[in-house]
Each structure stands twice: as C-alpha cells, then as structure tokens.
N, C-alpha and C positions, 0 to 999 in steps of 0.2 A: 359837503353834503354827506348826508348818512341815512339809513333806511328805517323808516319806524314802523314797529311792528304792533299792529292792537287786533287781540283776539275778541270777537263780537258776540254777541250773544245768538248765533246763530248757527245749529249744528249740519244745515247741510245747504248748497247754495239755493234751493228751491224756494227757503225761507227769506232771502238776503230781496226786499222791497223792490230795488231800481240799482243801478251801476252807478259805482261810486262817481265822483265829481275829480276829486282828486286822489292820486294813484289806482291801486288797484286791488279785489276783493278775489285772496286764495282760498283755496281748500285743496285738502288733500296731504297734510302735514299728522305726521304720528309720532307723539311723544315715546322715549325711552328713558324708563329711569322715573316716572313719577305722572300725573294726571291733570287733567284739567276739570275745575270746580264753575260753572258757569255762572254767571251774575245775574242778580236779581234786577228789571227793570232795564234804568240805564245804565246800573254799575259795571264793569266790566268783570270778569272772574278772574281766576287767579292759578297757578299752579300750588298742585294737592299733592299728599302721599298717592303712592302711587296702588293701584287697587289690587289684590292680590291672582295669580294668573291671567291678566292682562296685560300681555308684554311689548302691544304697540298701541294703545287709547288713541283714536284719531282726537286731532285736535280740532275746534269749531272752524267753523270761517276766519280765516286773516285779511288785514285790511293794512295794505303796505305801502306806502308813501315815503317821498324822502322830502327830509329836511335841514336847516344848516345845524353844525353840531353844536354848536353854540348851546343851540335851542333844545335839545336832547336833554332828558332829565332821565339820572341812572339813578334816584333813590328810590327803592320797593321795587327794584329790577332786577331780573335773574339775564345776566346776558348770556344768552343758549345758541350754544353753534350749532349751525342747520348742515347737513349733509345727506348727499343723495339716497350713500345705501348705509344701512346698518356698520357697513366695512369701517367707515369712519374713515380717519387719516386723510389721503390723496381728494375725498368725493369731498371736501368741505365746500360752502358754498358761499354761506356768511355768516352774521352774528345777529339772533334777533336777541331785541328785549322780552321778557316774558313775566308780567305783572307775579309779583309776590304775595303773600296775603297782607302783609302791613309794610311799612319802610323798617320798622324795625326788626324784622324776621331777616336771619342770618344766610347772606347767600351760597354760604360755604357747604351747608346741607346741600341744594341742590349738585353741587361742582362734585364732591363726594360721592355722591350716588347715581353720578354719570350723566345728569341728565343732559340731552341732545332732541333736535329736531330732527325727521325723517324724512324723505321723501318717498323712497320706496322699500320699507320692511319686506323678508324674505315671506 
C-alpha cells in the first residue's frame, strides 16, 4: 500500500462540497521551491515556477487515500517529500506525488530546485 496524493481544485476547505468517501481531504500544506497552477474544470493543476517573493505558496486542498503500488502511476509525477518544518532532514514525513504539467516535463528541475512539501513554514 502507498499513499496517493491529488491536489483538487479547491483552495480553502470551505469550498470542498461533502467529506470525502474514501481517504481523506488536507489543507494546510506550503510548497517551497516552486507553485501550484490550479486546473481548469475537472482537470487537476499541476506544479509551476515558482512566483517571485513568495517563498511558502500554500498548496489547494489534498485528497489523500492509499492504494496498492502496483496501481500507482509515477509518469507526469514529481515525487515531493513532505516535512513538518522547513528544517527538512529528521521532520520527513513521506513522499507525495505532485502532478507535472505533461509526462514529458523533466522531473529533475523540480529535485534541483529543492522542491518540498511543508507543513509548518517559519
């Protein structure tokens, strides 16, 4: 089993309809290192450059569920390790996936320019 992570188009939980069915609907996550571009409709959004003197962009709604890894699809995924404070290292918590703009955009930009999930920026 492993944890799948889909960020929703929904930027604060007030907007989020009804409680999910399966797993469960976070907030409160801030990117470091880059942005999140939100989607149109159904589409999902995707991780962006990152906007200039914004240096924790909270991320929308997460919708976290686990599934077997089997099933796990890692193309057009940026796998972004989550940790509690900015300190990084010791505060690691786990690994989410984090939609790309295409399958063919290079995940190594993201890795290069640090990007990381937050939970509590200074």
């Amino acid at each position: 089993m492993v944890l799948q992570t889909d960020v929703v188009n929904y930027r604060t939980p007030d907007e989020v309809p009804e409680a999910a069915t399966n797993g469960a609907f976070i907030h409160g996550f801030f990117l470091q290192g880059a942005a999140w571009e939100l989607g149109r409709g159904q589409d999902q959004g995707n991780l962006c450059e990152m906007i200039p003197k914004e240096l924790y962009p909270e991320l929308p709604v997460v919708h976290v569920t686990s599934i077997n890894r089997v099933d796990q699809v890692s193309a057009g995924f940026y796998d972004c390790p989550v940790y509690v404070t900015s300190m990084r290292g010791p505060t690691f918590v786990f690994t989410a996936k984090l939609k790309m703009e295409s399958e063919e955009f290079d995940f190594k930009t993201w890795i290069l320019a640090g990007v990381a999930m937050i939970m509590a920026p200074e």
